[in-house]
RORO-856162 format. One record per residue: residue number from 1; residue in one letter; x, y, z of N, C-alpha, C in turn. Coordinates in Angstrom, 3 decimals, padded with zeros to 6 digits, always signed. Layout:
% residues N
PT / resi / resn / n_u / n_v / n_w / ca_u / ca_v / ca_w / c_u / c_v / c_w
PT / NUM / A / X / Y / Z / X / Y / Z / X / Y / Z
...
This chain:
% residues 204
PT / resi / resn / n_u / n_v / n_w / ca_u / ca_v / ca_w / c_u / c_v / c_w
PT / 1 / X / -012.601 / -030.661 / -003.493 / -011.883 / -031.604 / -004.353 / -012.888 / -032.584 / -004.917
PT / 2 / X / -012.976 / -032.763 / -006.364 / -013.935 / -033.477 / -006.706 / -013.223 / -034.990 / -006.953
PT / 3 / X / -013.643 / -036.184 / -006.648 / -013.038 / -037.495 / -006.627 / -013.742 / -037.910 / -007.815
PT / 4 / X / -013.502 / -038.115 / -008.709 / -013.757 / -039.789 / -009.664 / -013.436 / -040.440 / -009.180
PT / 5 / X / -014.921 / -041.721 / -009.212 / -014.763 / -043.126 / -009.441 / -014.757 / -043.905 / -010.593
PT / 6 / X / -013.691 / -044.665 / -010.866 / -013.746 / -044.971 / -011.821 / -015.366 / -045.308 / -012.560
PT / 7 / X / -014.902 / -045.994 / -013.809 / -016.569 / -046.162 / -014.350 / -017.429 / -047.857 / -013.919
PT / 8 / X / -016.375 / -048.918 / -013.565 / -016.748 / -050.189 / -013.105 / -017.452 / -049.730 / -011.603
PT / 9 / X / -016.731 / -048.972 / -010.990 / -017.099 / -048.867 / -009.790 / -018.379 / -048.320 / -009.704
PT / 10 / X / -018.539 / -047.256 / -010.402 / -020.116 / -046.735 / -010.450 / -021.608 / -048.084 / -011.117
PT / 11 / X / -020.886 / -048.445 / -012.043 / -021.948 / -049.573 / -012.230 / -022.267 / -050.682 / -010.751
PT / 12 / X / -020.938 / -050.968 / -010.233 / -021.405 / -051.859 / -009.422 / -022.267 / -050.844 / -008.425
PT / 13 / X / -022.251 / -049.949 / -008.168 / -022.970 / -049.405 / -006.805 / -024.476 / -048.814 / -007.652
PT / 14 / X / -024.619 / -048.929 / -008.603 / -025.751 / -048.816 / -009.399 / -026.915 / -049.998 / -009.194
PT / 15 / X / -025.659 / -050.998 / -009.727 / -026.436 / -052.324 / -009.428 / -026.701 / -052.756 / -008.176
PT / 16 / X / -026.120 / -052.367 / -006.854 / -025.990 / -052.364 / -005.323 / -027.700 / -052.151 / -005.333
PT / 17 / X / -027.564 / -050.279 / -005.590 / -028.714 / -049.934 / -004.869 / -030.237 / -050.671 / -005.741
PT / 18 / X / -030.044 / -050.716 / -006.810 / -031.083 / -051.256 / -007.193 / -031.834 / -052.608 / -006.859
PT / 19 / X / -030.587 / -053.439 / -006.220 / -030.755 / -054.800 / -005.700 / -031.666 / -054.472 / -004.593
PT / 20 / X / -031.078 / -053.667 / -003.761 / -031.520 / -053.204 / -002.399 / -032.942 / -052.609 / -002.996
PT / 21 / X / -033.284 / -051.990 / -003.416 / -034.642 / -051.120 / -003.512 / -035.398 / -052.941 / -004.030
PT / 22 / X / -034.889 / -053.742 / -004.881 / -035.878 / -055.240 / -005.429 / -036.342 / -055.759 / -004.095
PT / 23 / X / -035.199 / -056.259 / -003.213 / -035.454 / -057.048 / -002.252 / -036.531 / -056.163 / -001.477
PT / 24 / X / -036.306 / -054.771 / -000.881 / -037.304 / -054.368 / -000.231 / -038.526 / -054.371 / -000.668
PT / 25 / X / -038.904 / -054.171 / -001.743 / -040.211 / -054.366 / -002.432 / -040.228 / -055.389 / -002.295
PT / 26 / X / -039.992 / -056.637 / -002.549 / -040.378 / -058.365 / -002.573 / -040.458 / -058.111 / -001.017
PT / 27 / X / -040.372 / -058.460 / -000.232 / -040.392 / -058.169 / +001.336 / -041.346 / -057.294 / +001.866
PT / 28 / X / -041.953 / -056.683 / +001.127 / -042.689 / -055.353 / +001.574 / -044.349 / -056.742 / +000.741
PT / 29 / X / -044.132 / -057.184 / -000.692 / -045.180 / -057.960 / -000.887 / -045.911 / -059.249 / +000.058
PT / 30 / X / -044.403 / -059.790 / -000.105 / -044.509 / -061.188 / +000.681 / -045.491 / -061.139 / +002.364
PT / 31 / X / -045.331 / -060.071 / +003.021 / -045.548 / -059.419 / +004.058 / -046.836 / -059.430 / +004.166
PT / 32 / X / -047.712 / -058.796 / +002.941 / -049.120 / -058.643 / +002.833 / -049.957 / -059.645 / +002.359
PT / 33 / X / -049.175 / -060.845 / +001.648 / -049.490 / -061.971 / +001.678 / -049.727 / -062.610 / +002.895
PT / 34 / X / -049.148 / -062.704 / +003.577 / -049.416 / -063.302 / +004.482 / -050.548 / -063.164 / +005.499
PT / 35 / X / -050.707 / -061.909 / +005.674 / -051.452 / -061.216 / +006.712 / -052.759 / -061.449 / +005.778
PT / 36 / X / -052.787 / -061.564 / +004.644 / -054.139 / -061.673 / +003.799 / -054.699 / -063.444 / +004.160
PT / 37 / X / -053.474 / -063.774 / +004.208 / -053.856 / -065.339 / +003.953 / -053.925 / -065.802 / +005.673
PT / 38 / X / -053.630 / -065.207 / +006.682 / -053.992 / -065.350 / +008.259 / -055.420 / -064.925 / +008.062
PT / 39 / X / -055.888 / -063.958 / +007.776 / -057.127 / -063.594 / +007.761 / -058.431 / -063.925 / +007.559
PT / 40 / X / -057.730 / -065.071 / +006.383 / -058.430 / -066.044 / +005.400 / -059.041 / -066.962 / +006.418
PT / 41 / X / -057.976 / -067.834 / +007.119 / -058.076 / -068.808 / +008.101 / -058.600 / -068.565 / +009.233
PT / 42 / X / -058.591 / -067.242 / +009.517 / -059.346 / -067.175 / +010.714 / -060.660 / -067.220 / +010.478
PT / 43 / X / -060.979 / -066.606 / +009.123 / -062.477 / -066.264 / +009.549 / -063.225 / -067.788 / +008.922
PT / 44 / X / -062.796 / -068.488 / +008.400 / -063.170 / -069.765 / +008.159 / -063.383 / -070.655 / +009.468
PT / 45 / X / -062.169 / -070.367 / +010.373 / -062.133 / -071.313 / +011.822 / -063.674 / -070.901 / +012.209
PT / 46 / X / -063.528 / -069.725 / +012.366 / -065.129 / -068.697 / +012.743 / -066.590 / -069.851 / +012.750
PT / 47 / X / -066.117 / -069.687 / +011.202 / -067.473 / -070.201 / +010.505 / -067.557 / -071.592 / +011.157
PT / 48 / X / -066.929 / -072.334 / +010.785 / -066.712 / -074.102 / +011.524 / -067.170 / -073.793 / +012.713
PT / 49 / X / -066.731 / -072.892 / +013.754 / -067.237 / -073.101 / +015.129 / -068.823 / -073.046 / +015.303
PT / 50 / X / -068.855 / -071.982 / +014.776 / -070.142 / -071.369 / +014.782 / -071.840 / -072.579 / +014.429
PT / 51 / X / -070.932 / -073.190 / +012.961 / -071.684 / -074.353 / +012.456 / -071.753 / -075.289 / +013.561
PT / 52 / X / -070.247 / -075.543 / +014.115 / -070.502 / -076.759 / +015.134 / -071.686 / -076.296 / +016.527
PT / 53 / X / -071.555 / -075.275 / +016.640 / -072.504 / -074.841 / +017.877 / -073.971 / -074.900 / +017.876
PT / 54 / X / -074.435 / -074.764 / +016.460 / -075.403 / -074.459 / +016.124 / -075.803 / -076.123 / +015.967
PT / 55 / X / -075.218 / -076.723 / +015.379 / -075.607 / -078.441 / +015.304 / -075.992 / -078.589 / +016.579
PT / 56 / X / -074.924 / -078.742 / +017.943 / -074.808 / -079.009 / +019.222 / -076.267 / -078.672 / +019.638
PT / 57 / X / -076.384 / -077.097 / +019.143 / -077.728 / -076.742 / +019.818 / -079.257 / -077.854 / +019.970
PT / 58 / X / -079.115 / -078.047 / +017.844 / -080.197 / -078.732 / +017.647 / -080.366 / -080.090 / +018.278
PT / 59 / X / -079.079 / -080.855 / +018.511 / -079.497 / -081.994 / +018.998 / -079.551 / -082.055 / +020.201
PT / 60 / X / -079.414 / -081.325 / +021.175 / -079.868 / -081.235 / +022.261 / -081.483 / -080.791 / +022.938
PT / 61 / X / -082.181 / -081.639 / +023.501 / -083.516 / -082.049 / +023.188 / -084.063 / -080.478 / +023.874
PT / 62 / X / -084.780 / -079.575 / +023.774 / -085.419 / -078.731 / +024.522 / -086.703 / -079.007 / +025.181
PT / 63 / X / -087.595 / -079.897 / +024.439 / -088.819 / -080.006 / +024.951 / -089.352 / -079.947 / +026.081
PT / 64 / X / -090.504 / -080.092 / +026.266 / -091.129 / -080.065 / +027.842 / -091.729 / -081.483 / +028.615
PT / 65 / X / -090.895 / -082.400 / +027.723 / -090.813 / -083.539 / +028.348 / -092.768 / -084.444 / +027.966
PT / 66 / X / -093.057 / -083.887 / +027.590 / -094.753 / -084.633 / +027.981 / -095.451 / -085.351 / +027.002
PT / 67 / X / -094.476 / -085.386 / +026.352 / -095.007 / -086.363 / +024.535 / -093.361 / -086.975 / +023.810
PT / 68 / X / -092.773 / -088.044 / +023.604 / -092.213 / -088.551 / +022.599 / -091.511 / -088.057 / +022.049
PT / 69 / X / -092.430 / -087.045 / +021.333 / -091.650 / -085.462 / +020.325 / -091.108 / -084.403 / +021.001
PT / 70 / X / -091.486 / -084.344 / +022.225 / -090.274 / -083.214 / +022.799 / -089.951 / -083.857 / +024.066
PT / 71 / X / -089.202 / -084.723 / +024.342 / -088.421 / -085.321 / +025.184 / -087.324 / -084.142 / +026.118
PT / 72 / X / -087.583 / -084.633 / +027.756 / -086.611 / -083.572 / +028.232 / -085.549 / -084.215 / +027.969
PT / 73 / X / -084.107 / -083.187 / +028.223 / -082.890 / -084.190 / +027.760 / -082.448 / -084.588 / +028.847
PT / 74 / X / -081.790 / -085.775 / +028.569 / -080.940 / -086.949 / +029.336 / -080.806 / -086.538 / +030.819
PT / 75 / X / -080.776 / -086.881 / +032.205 / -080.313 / -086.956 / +033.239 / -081.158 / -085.635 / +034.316
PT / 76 / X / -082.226 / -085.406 / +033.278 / -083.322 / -084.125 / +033.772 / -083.930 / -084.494 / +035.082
PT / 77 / X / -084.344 / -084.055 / +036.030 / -084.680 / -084.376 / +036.538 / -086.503 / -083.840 / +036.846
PT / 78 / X / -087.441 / -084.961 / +037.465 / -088.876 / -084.059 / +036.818 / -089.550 / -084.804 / +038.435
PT / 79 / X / -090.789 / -084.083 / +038.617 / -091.685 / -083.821 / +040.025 / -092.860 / -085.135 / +039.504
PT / 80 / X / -092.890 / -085.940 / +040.946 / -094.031 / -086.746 / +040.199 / -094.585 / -087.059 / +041.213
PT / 81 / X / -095.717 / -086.411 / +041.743 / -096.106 / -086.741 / +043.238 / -095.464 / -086.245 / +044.462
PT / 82 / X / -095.038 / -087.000 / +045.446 / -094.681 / -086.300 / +046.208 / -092.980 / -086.503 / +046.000
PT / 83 / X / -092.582 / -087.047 / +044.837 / -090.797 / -087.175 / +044.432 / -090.396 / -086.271 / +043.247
PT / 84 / X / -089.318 / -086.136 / +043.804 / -088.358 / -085.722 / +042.718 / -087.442 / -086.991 / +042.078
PT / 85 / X / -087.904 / -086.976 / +040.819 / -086.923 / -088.043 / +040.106 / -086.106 / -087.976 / +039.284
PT / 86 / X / -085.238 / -088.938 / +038.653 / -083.808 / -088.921 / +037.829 / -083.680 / -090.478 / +037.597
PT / 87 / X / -083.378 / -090.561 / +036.115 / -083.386 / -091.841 / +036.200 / -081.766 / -092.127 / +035.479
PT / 88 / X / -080.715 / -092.878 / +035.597 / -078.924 / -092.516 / +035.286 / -078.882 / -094.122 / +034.393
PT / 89 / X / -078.238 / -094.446 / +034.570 / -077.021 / -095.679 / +034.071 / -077.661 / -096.048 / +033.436
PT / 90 / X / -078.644 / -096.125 / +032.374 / -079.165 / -096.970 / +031.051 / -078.392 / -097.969 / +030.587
PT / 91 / X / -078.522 / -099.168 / +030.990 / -078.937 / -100.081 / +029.921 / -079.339 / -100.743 / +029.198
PT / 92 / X / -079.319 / -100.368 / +027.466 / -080.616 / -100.892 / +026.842 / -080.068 / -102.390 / +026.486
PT / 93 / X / -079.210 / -103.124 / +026.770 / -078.979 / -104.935 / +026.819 / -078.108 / -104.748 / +027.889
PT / 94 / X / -078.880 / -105.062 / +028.682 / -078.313 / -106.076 / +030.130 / -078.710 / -107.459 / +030.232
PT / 95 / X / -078.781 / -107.952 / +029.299 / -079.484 / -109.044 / +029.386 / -078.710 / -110.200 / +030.060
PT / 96 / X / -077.868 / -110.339 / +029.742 / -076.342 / -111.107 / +030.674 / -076.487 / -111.147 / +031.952
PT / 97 / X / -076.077 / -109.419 / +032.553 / -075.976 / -109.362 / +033.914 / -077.389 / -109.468 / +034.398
PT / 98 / X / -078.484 / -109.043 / +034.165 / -079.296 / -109.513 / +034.654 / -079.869 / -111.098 / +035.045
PT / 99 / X / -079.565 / -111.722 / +033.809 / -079.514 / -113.327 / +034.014 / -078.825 / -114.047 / +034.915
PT / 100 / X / -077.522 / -113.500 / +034.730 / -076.684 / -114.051 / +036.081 / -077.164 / -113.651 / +037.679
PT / 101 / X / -077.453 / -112.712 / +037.520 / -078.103 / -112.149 / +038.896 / -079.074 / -113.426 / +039.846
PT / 102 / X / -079.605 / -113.859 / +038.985 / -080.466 / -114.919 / +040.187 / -080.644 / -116.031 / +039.066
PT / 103 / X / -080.803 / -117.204 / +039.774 / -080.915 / -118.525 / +038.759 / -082.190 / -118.700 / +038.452
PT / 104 / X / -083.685 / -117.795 / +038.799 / -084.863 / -117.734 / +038.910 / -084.807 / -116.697 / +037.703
PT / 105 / X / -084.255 / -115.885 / +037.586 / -084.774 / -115.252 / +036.607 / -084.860 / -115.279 / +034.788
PT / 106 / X / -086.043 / -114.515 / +034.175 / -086.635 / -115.329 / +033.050 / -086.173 / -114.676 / +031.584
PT / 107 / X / -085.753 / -115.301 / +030.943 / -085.287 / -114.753 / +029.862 / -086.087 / -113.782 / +028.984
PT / 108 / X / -085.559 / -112.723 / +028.144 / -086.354 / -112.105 / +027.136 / -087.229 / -113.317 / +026.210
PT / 109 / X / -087.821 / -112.483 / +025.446 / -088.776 / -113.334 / +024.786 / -087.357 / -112.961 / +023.663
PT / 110 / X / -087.683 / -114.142 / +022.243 / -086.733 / -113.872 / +020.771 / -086.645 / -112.524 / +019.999
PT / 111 / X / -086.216 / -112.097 / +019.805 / -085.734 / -110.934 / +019.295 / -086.303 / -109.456 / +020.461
PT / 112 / X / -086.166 / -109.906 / +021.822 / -086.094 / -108.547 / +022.941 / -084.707 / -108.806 / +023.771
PT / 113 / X / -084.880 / -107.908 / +024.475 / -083.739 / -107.234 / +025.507 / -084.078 / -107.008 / +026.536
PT / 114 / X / -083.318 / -107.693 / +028.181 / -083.680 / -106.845 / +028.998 / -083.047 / -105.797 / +029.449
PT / 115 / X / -083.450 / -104.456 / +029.339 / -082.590 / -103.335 / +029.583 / -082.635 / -102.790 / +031.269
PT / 116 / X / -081.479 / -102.184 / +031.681 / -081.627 / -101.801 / +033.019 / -081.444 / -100.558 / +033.565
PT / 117 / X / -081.685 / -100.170 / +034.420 / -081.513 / -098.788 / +034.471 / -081.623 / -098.185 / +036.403
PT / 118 / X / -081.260 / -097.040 / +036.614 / -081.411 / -096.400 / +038.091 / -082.269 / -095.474 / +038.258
PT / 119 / X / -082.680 / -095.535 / +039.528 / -084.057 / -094.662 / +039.570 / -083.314 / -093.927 / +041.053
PT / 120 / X / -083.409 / -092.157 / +040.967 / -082.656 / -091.377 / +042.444 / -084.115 / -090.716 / +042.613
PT / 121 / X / -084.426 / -090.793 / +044.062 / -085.445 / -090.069 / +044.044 / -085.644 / -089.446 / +045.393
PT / 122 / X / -085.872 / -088.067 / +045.887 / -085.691 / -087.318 / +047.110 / -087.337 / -087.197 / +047.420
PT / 123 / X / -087.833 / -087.549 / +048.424 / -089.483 / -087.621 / +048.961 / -089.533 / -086.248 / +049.786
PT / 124 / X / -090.792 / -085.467 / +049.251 / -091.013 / -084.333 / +049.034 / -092.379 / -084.148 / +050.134
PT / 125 / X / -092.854 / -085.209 / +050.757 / -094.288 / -085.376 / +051.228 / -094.153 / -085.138 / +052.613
PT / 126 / X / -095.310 / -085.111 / +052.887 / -095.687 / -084.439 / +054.761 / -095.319 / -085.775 / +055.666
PT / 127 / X / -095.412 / -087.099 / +054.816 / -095.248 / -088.327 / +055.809 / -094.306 / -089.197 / +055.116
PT / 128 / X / -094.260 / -089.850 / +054.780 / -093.784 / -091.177 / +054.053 / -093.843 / -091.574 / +052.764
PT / 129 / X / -093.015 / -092.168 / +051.977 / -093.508 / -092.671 / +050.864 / -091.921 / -093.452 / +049.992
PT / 130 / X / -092.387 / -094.175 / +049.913 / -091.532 / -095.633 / +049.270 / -091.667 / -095.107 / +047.824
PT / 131 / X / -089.982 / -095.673 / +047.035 / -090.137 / -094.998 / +045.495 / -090.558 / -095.896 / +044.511
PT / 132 / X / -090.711 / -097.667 / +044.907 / -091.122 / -098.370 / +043.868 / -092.586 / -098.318 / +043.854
PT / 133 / X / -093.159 / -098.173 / +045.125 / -094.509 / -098.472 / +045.284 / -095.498 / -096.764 / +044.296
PT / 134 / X / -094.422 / -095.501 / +044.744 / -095.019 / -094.471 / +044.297 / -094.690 / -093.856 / +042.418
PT / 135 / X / -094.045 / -094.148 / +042.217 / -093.771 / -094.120 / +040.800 / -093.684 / -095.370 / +039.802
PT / 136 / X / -093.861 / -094.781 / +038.802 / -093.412 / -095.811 / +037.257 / -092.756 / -095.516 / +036.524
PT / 137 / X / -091.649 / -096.250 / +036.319 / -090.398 / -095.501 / +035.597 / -090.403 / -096.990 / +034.622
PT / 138 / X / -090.301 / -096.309 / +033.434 / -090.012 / -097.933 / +032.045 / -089.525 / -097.185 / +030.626
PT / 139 / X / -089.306 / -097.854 / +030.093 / -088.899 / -097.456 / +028.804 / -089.745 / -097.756 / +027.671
PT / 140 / X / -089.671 / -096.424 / +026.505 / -090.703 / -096.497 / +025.578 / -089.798 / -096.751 / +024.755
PT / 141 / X / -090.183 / -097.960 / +023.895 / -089.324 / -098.178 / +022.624 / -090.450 / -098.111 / +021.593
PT / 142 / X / -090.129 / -097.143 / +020.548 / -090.397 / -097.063 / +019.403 / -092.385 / -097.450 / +019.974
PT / 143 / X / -092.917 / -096.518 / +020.084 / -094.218 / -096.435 / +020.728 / -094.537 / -097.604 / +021.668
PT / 144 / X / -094.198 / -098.052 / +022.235 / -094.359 / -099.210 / +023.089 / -093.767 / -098.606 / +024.496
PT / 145 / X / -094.747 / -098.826 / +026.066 / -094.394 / -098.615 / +026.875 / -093.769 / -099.611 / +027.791
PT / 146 / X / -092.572 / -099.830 / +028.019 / -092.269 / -101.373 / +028.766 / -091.554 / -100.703 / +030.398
PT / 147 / X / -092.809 / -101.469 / +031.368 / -093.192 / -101.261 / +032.557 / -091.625 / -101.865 / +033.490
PT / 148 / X / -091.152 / -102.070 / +034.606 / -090.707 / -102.577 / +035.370 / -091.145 / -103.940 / +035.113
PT / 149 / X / -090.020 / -105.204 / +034.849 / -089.737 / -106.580 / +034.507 / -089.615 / -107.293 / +035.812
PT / 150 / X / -089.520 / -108.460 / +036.246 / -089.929 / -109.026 / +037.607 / -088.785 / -109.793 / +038.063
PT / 151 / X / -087.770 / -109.779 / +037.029 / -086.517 / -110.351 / +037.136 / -086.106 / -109.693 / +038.225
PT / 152 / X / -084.697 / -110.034 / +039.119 / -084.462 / -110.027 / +040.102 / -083.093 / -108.935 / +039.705
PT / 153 / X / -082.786 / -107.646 / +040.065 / -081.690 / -107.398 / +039.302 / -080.721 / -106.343 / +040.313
PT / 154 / X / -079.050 / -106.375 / +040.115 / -078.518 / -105.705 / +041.110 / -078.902 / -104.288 / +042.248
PT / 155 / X / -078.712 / -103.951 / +043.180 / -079.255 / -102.919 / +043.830 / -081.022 / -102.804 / +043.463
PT / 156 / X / -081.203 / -103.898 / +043.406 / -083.495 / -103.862 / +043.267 / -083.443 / -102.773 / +043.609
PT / 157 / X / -084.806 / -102.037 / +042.965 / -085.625 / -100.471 / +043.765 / -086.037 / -101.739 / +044.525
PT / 158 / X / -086.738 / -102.631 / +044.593 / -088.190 / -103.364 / +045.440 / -087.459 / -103.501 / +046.636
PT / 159 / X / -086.443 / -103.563 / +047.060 / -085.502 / -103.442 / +048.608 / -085.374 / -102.130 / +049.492
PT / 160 / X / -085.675 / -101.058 / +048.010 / -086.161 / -099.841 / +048.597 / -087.026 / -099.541 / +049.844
PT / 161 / X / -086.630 / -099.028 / +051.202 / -087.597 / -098.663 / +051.920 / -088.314 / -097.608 / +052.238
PT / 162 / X / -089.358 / -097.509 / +053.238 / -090.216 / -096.402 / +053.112 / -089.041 / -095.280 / +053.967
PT / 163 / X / -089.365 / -094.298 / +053.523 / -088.279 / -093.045 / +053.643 / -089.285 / -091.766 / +054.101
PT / 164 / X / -088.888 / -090.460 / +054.990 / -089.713 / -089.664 / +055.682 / -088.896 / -088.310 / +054.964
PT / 165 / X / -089.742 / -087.190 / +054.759 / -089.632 / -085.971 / +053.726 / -088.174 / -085.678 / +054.166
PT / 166 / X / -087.385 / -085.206 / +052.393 / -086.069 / -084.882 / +052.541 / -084.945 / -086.262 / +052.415
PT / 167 / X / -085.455 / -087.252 / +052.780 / -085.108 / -088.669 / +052.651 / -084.808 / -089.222 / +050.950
PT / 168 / X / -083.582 / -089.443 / +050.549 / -083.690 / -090.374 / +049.389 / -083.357 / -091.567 / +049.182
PT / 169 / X / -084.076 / -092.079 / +047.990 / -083.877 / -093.781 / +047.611 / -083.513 / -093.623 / +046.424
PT / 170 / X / -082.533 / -094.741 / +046.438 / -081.801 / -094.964 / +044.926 / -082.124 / -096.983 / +045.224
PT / 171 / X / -082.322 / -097.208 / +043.670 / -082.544 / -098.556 / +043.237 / -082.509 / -098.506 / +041.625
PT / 172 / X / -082.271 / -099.908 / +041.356 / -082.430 / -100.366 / +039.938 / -083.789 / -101.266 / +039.706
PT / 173 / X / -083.570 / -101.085 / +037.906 / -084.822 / -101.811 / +037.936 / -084.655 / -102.311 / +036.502
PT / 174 / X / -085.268 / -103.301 / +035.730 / -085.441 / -103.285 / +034.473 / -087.002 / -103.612 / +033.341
PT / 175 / X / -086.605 / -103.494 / +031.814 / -087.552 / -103.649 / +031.273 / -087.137 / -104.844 / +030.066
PT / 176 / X / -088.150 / -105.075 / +029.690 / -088.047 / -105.947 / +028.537 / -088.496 / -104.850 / +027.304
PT / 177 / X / -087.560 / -105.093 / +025.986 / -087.733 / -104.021 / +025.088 / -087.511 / -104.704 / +023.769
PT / 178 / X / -087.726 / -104.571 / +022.870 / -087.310 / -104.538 / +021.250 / -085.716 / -104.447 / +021.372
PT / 179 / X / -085.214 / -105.724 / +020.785 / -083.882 / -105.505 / +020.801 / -083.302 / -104.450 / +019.706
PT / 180 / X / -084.087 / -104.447 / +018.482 / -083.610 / -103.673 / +017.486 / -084.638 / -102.169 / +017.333
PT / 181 / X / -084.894 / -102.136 / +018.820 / -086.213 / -100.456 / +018.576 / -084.827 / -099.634 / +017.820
PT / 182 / X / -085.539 / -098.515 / +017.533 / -084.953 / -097.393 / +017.033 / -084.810 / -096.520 / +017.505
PT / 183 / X / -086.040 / -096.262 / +018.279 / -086.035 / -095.265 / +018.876 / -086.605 / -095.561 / +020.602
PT / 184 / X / -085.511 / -095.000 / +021.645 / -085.761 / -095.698 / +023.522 / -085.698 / -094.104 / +024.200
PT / 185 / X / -086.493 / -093.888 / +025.209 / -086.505 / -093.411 / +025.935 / -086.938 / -093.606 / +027.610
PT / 186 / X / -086.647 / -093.015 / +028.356 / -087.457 / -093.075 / +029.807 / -088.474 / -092.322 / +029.771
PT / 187 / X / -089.370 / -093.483 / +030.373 / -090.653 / -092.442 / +030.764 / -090.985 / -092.717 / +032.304
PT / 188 / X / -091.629 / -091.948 / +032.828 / -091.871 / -091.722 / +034.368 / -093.341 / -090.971 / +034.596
PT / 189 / X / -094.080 / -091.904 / +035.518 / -095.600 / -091.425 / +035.764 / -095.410 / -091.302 / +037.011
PT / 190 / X / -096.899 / -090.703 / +037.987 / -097.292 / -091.353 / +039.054 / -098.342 / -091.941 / +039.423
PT / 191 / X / -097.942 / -093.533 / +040.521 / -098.857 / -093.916 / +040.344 / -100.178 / -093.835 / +040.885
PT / 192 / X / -100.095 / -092.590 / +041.527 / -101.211 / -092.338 / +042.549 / -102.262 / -091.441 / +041.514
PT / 193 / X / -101.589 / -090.876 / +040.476 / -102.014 / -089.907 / +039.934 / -103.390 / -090.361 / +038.771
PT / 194 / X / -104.394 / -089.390 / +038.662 / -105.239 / -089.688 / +037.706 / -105.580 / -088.973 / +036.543
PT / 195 / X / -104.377 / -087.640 / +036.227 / -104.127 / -087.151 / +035.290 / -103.705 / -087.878 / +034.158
PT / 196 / X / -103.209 / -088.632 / +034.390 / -103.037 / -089.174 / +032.867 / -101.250 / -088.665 / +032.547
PT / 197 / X / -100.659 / -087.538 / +033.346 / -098.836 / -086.947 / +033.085 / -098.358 / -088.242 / +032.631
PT / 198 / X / -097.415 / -088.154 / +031.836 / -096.465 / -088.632 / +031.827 / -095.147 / -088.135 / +031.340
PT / 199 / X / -094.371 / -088.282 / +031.686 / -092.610 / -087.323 / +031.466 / -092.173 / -088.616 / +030.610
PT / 200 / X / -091.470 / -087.738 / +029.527 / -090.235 / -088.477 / +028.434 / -089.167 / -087.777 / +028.612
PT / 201 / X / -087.815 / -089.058 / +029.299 / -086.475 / -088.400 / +028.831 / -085.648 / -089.220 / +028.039
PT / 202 / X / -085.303 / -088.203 / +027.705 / -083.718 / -088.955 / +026.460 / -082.689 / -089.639 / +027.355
PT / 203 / X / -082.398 / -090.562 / +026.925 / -081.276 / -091.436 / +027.321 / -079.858 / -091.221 / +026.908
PT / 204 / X / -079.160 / -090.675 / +028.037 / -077.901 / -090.281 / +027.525 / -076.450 / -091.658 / +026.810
């Protein structure tokens, strides 16, 4: 039995399927848009990381510590005689707390700073050895070496006592510096030594 549909009826199901075949195509585009434009973003995130890592790298000091220009980095720790040393808590203006510390003690000169800082050190030797008396720990500002200051200042190294191998001493100490240097680091000798070493670290 063959059925006619009328002729309205066939247009509308004309226009049905054709709707249906539009939308799937728009849906089938929209789709690949997207996945084009995720793709986009990822590989850009990529790049940003990559850049940031590579910065990170450079400013992190590599050197071998023994000149200015290649400074070990921050909180390194380096052999100086019969110690192992580390020098922590930098400060390049303590000038306050240090002042308050004792009513004897002497102000910077005009336009310096007294900066302060910690000295950890584990004694490595067959007998004895005290860490203020055996090392020199000071800060180089902008080519200038500034030694241990005489001011009186919290936890002194100079209270430090003599200690037997495996033994460590921790003390503070400070320097007088360029208030406006540019450029500060730690440096650390020994003083027994007649090489001439000296270690540069970056100040974290």
């Amino acid at each position: 039995m063959n059925i006619e549909f009328p002729e309205i009826s066939k247009r509308l199901l004309a226009v049905s399927g054709a709707t249906l075949i539009g939308l799937a195509a728009l849906s089938a585009c929209g789709t690949g848009d997207d996945t084009t434009g995720g793709g986009s973003d990822d590989t850009g995130s990529d790049t940003s990381t990559s850049a940031a890592e590579e910065a990170a790298e450079e400013d992190t000091a590599t050197g071998d510590g023994l000149s200015p220009e290649a400074p070990l980095p921050a909180g390194s720790t380096v052999e100086i005689g019969d110690w192992t040393l580390s020098v922590g808590d930098v400060q390049l203006d303590a000038t306050d707390a240090i002042m308050a510390e004792n009513e004897f003690n002497e102000a910077p000169a005009d336009g310096n700073a007294l900066a302060m800082f910690t000295v950890d050190g584990t004694y490595n030797g067959a007998e004895t050895g005290t860490l203020w008396l055996d090392a020199t720990v000071g800060i180089w500002a902008d080519g200038v070496m500034s030694e241990t200051c005489t001011n009186v200042v919290p936890n002194d190294i100079i209270n430090t006592t003599e200690v037997t191998a495996g033994a460590t001493s921790t003390g503070a100490t400070c320097a007088e510096i360029p208030a406006d240097a540019e450029q500060t680091l730690i440096y650390v000798e020994d003083v027994w030594s007649f090489d001439g070493t000296v270690y540069y670290i970056e100040i974290g």
